[in-house]
DRENTORKOL-3810 file (N, C-alpha, C; in nm, 4 decimals):
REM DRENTORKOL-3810
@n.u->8.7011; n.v->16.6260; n.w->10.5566; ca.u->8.6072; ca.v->16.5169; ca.w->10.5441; c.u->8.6539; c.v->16.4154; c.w->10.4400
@n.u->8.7222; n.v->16.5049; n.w->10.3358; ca.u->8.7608; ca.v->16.4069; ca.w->10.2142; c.u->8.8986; c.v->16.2829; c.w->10.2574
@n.u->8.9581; n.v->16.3216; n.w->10.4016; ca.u->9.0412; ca.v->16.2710; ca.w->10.3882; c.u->9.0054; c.v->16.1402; c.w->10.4843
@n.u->8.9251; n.v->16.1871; n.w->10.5851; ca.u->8.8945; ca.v->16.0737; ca.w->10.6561; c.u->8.7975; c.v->15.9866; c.w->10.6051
@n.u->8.7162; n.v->16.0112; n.w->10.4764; ca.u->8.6835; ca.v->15.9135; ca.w->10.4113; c.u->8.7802; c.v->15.8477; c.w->10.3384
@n.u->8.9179; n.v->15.9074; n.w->10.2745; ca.u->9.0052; ca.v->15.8034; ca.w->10.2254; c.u->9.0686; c.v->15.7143; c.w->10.3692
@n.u->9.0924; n.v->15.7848; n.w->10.4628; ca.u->9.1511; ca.v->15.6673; ca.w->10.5645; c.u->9.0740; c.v->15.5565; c.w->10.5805
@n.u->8.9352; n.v->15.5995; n.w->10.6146; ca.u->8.8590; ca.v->15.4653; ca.w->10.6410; c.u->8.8432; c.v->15.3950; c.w->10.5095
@n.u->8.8582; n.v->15.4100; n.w->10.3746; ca.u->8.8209; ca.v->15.3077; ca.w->10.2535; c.u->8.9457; c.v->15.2430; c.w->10.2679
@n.u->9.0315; n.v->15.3280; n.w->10.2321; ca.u->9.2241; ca.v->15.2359; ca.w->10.2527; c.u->9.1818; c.v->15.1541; c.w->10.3707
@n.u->9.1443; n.v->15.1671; n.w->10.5141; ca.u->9.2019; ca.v->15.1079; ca.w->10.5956; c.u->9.1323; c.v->14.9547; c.w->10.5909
@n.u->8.9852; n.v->14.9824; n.w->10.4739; ca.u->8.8915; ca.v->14.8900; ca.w->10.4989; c.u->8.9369; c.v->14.7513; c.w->10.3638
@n.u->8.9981; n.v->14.8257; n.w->10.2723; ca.u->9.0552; ca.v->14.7368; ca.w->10.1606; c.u->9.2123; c.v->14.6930; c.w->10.2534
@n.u->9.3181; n.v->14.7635; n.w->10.3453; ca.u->9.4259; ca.v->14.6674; ca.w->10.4209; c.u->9.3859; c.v->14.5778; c.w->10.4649
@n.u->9.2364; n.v->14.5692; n.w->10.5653; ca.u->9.2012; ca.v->14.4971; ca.w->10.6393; c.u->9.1387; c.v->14.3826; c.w->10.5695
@n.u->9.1009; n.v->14.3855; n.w->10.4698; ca.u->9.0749; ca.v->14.2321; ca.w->10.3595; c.u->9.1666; c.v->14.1799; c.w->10.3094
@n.u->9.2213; n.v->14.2742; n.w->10.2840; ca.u->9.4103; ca.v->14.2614; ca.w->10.2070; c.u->9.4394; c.v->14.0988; c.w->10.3362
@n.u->9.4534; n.v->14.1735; n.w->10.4747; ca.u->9.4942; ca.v->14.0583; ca.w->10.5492; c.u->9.4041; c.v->13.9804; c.w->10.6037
@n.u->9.2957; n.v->13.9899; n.w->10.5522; ca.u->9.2487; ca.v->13.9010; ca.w->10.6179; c.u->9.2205; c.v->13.7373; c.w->10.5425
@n.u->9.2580; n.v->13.7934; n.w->10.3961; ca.u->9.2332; ca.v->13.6738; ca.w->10.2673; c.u->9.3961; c.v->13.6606; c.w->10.2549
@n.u->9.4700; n.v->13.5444; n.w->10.3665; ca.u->9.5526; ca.v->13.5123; ca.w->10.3771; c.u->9.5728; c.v->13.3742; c.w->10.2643
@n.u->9.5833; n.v->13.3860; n.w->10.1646; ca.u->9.5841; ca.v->13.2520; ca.w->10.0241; c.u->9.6737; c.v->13.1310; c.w->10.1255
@n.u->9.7662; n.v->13.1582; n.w->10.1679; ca.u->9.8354; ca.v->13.0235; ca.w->10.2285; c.u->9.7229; c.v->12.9660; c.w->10.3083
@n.u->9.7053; n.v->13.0686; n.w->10.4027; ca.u->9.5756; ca.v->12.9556; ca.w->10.5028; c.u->9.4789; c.v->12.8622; c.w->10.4450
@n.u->9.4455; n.v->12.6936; n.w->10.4718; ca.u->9.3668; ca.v->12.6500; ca.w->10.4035; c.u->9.2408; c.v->12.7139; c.w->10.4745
@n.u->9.1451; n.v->12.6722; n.w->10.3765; ca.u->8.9840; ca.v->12.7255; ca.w->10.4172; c.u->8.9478; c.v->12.6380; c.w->10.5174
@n.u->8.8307; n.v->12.6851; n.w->10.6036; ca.u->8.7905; ca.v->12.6454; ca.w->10.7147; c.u->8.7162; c.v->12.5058; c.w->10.7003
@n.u->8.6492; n.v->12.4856; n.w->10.5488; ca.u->8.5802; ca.v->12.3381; ca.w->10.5262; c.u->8.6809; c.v->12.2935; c.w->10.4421
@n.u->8.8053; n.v->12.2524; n.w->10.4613; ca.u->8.9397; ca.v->12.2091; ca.w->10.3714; c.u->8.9367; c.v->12.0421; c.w->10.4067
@n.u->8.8872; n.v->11.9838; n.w->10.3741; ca.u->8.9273; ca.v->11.8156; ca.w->10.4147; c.u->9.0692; c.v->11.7855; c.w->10.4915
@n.u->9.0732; n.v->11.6973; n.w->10.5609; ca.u->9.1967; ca.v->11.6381; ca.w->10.6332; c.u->9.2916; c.v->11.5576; c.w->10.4700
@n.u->9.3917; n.v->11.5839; n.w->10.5632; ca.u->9.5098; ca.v->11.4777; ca.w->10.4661; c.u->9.5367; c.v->11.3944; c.w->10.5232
@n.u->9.5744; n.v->11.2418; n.w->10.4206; ca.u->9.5714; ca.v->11.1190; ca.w->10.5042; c.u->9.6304; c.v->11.1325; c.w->10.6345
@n.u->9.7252; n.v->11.1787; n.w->10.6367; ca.u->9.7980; ca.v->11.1157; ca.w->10.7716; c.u->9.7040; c.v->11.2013; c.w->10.8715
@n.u->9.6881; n.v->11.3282; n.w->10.8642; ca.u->9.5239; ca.v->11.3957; ca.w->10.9679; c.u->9.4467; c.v->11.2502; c.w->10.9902
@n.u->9.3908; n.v->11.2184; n.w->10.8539; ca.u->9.2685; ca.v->11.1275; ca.w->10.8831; c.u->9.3215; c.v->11.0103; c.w->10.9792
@n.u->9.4467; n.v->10.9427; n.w->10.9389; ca.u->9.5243; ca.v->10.8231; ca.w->10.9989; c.u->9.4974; c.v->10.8498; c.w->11.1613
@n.u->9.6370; n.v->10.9621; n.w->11.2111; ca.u->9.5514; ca.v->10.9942; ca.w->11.3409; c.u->9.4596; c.v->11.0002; c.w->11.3939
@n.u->9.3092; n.v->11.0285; n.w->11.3013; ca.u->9.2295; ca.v->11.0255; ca.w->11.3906; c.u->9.1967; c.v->10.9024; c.w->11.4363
@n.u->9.2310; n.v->10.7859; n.w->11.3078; ca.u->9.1155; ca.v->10.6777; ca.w->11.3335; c.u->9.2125; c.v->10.6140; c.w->11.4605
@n.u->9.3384; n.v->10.6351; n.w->11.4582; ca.u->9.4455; ca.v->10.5496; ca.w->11.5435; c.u->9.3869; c.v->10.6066; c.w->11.6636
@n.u->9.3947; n.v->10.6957; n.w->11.6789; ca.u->9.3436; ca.v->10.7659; ca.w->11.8150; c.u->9.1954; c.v->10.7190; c.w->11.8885
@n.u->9.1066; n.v->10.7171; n.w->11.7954; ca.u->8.9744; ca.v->10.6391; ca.w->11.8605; c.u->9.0361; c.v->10.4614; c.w->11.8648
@n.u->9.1007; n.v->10.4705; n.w->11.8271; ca.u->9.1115; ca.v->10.2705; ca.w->11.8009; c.u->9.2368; c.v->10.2778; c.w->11.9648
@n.u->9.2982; n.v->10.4114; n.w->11.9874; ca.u->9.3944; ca.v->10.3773; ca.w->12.1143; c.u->9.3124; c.v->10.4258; c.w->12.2512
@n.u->9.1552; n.v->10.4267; n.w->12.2560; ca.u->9.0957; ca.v->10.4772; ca.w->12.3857; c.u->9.0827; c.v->10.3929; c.w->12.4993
@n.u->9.1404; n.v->10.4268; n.w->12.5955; ca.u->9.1718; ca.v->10.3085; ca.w->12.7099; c.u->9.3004; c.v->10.2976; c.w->12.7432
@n.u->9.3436; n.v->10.3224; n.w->12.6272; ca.u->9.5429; ca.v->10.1955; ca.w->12.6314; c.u->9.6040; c.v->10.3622; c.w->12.7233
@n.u->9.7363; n.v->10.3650; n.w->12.7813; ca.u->9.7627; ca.v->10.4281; ca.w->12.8775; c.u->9.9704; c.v->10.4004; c.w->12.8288
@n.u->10.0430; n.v->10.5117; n.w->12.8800; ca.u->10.1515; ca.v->10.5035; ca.w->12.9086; c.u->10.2258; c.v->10.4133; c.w->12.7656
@n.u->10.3310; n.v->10.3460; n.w->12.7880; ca.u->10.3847; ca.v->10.2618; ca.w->12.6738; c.u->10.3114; c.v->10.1857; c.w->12.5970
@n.u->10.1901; n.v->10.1030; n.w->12.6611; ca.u->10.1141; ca.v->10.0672; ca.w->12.5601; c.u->10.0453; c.v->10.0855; c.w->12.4459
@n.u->9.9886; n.v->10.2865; n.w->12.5015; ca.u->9.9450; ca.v->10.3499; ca.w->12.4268; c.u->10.0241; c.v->10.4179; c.w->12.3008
@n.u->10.2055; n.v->10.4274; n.w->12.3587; ca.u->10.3143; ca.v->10.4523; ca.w->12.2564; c.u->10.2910; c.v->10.3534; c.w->12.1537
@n.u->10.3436; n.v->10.2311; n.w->12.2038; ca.u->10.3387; ca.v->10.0872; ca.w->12.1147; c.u->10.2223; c.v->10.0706; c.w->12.0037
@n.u->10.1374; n.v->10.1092; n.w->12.0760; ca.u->9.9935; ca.v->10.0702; ca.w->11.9938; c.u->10.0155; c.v->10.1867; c.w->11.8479
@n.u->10.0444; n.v->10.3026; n.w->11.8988; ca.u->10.0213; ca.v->10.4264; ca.w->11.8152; c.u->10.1424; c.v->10.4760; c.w->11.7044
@n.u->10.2370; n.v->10.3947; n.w->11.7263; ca.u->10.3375; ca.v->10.3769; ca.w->11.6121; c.u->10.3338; c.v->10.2446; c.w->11.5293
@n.u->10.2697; n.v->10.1752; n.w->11.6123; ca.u->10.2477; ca.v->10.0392; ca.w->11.5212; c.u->10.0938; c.v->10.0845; c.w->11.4078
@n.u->10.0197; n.v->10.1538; n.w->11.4516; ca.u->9.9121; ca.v->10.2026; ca.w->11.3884; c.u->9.9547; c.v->10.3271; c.w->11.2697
@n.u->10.0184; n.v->10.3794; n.w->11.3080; ca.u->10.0535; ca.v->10.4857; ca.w->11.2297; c.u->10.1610; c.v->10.4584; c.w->11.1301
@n.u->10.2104; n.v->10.3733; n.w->11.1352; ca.u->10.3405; ca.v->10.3179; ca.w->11.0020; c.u->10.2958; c.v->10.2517; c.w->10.9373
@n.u->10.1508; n.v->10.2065; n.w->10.9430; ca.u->10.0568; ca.v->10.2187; ca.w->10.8126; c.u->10.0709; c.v->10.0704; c.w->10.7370
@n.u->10.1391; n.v->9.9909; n.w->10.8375; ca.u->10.1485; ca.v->9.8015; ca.w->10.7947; c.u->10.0344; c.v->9.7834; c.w->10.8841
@n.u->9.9250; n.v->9.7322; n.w->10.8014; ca.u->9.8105; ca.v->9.6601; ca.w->10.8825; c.u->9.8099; c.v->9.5505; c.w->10.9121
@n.u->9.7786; n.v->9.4973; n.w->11.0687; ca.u->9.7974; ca.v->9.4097; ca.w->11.1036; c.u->9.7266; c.v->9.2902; c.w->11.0268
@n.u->9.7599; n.v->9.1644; n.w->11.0006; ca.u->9.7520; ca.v->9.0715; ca.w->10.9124; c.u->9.7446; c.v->8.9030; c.w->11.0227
@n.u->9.6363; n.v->8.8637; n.w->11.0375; ca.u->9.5408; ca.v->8.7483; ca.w->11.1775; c.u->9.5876; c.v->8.6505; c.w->11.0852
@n.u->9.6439; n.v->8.5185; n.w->11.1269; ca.u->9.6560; ca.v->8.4387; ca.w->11.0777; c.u->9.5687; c.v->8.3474; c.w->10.9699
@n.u->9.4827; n.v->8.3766; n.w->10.9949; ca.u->9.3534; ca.v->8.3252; ca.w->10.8963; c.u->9.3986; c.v->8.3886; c.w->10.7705
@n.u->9.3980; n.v->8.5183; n.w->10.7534; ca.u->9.4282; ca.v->8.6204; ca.w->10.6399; c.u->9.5452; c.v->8.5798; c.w->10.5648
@n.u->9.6264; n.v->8.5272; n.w->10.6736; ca.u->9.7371; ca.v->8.5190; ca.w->10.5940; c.u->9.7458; c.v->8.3568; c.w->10.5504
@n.u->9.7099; n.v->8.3142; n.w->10.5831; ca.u->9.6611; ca.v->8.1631; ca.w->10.5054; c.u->9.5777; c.v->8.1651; c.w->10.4075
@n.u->9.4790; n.v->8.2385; n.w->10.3971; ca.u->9.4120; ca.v->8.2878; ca.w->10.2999; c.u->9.5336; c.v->8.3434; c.w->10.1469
@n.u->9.6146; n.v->8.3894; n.w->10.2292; ca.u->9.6788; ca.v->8.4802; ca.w->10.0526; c.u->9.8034; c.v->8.3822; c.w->10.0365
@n.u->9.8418; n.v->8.2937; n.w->10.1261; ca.u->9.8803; ca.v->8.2010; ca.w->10.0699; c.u->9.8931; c.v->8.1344; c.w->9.9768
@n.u->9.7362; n.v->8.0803; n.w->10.0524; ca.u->9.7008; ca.v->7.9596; ca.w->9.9450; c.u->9.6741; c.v->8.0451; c.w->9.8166
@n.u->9.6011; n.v->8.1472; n.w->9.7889; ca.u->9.6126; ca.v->8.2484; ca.w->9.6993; c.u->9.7386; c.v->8.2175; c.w->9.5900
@n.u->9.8094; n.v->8.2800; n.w->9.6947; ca.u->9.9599; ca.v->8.2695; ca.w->9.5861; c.u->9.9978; c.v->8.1070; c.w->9.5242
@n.u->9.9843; n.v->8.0103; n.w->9.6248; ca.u->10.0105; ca.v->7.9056; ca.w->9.5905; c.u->9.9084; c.v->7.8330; c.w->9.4488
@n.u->9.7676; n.v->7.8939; n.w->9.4683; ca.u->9.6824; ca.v->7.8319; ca.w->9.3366; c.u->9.7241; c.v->7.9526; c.w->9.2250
@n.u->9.7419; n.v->8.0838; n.w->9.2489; ca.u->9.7905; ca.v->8.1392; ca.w->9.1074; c.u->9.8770; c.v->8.1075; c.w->9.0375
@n.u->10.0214; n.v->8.0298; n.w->9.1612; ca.u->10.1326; ca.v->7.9680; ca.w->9.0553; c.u->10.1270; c.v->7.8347; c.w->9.0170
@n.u->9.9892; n.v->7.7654; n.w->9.0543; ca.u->9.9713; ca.v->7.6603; ca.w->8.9650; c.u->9.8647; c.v->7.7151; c.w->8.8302
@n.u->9.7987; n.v->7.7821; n.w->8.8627; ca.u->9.6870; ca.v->7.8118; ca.w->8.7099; c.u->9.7813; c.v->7.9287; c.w->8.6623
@n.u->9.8853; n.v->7.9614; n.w->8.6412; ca.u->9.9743; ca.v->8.0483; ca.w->8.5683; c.u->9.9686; c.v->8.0206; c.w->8.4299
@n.u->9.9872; n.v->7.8939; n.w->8.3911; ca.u->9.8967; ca.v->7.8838; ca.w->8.2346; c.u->9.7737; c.v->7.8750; c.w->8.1905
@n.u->9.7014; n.v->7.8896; n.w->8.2897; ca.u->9.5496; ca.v->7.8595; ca.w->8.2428; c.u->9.5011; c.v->7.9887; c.w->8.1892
@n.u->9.3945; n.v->7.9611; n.w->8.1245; ca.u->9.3289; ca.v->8.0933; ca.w->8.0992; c.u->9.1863; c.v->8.1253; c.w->8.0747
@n.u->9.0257; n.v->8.2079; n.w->8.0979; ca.u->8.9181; ca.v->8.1902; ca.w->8.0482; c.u->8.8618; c.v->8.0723; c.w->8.2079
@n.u->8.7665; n.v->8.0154; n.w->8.1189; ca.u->8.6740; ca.v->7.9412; ca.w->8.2132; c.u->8.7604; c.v->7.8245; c.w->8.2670
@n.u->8.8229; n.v->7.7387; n.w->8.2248; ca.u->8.9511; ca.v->7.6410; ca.w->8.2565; c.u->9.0281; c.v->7.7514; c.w->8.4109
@n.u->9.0664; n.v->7.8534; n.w->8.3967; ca.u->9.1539; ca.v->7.9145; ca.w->8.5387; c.u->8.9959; c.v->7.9259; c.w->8.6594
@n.u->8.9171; n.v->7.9533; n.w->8.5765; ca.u->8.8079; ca.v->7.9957; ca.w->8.7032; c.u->8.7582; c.v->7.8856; c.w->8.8073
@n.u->8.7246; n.v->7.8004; n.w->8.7069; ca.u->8.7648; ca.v->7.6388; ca.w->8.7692; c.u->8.8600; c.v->7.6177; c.w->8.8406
@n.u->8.9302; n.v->7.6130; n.w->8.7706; ca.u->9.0710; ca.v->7.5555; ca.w->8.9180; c.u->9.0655; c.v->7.6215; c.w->9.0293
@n.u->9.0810; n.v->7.7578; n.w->9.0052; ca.u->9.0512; ca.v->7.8527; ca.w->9.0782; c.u->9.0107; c.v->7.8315; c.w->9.2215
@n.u->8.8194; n.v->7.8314; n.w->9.1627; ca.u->8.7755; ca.v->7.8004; ca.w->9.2500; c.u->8.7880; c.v->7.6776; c.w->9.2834
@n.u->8.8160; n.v->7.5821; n.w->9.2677; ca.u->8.8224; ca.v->7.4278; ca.w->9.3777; c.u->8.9239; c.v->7.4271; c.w->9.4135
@n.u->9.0797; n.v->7.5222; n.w->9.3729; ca.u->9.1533; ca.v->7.5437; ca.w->9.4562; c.u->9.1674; c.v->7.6098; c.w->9.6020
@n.u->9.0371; n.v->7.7008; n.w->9.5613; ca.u->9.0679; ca.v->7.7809; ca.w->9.7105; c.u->8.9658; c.v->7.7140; c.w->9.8288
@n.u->8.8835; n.v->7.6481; n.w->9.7491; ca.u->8.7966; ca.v->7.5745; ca.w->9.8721; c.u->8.8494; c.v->7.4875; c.w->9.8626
@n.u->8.9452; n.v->7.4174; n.w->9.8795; ca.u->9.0166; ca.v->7.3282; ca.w->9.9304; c.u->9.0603; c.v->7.3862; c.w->10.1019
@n.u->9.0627; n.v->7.2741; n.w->10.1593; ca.u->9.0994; ca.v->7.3071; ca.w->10.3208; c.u->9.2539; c.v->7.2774; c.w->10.3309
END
């Protein structure tokens, strides 16, 4: 009797032994960016089909966001009024600033 109670305690401490595998992450473990990346690329590629859907999903996933011409006129002019108020400083830059960028 004494012994088949040691088999079953041993067999019941192996069987936790493997079952608390430390490498495995835990079951509520958050995604890592590139997990998360895929997912969002993947709902943003529903519809697209064959090469398009290639095209779309490496252009999404190399992580350069696409940039609409508006935007990029926007950081333009950006750049262009910071390297004129480059000496300014205080309420004098906020000014320029702003009537620089609402400028059309």
């Amino acid at each position: 009797m004494n012994k088949l109670l040691a088999l079953i305690v041993s067999s019941v401490f192996a069987t936790c032994a493997f079952a608390a595998d430390p490498a495995a992450p835990a079951a509520g473990a958050g995604k890592t960016a590139q997990q998360t990346k895929m997912t969002t690329c993947n709902k943003e590629a529903t519809g697209k089909k064959g090469d398009e859907r290639k095209a779309f999903m490496k252009e999404c996933l190399s992580g350069e966001p696409k940039v609409s011409p508006a935007q990029q006129a926007q950081r333009d002019k950006m750049k262009a009024c910071n390297a004129e108020a480059s000496a300014m400083k205080g309420e004098e830059r906020k000014k320029f600033m702003k009537t620089c960028l609402s400028k059309k």
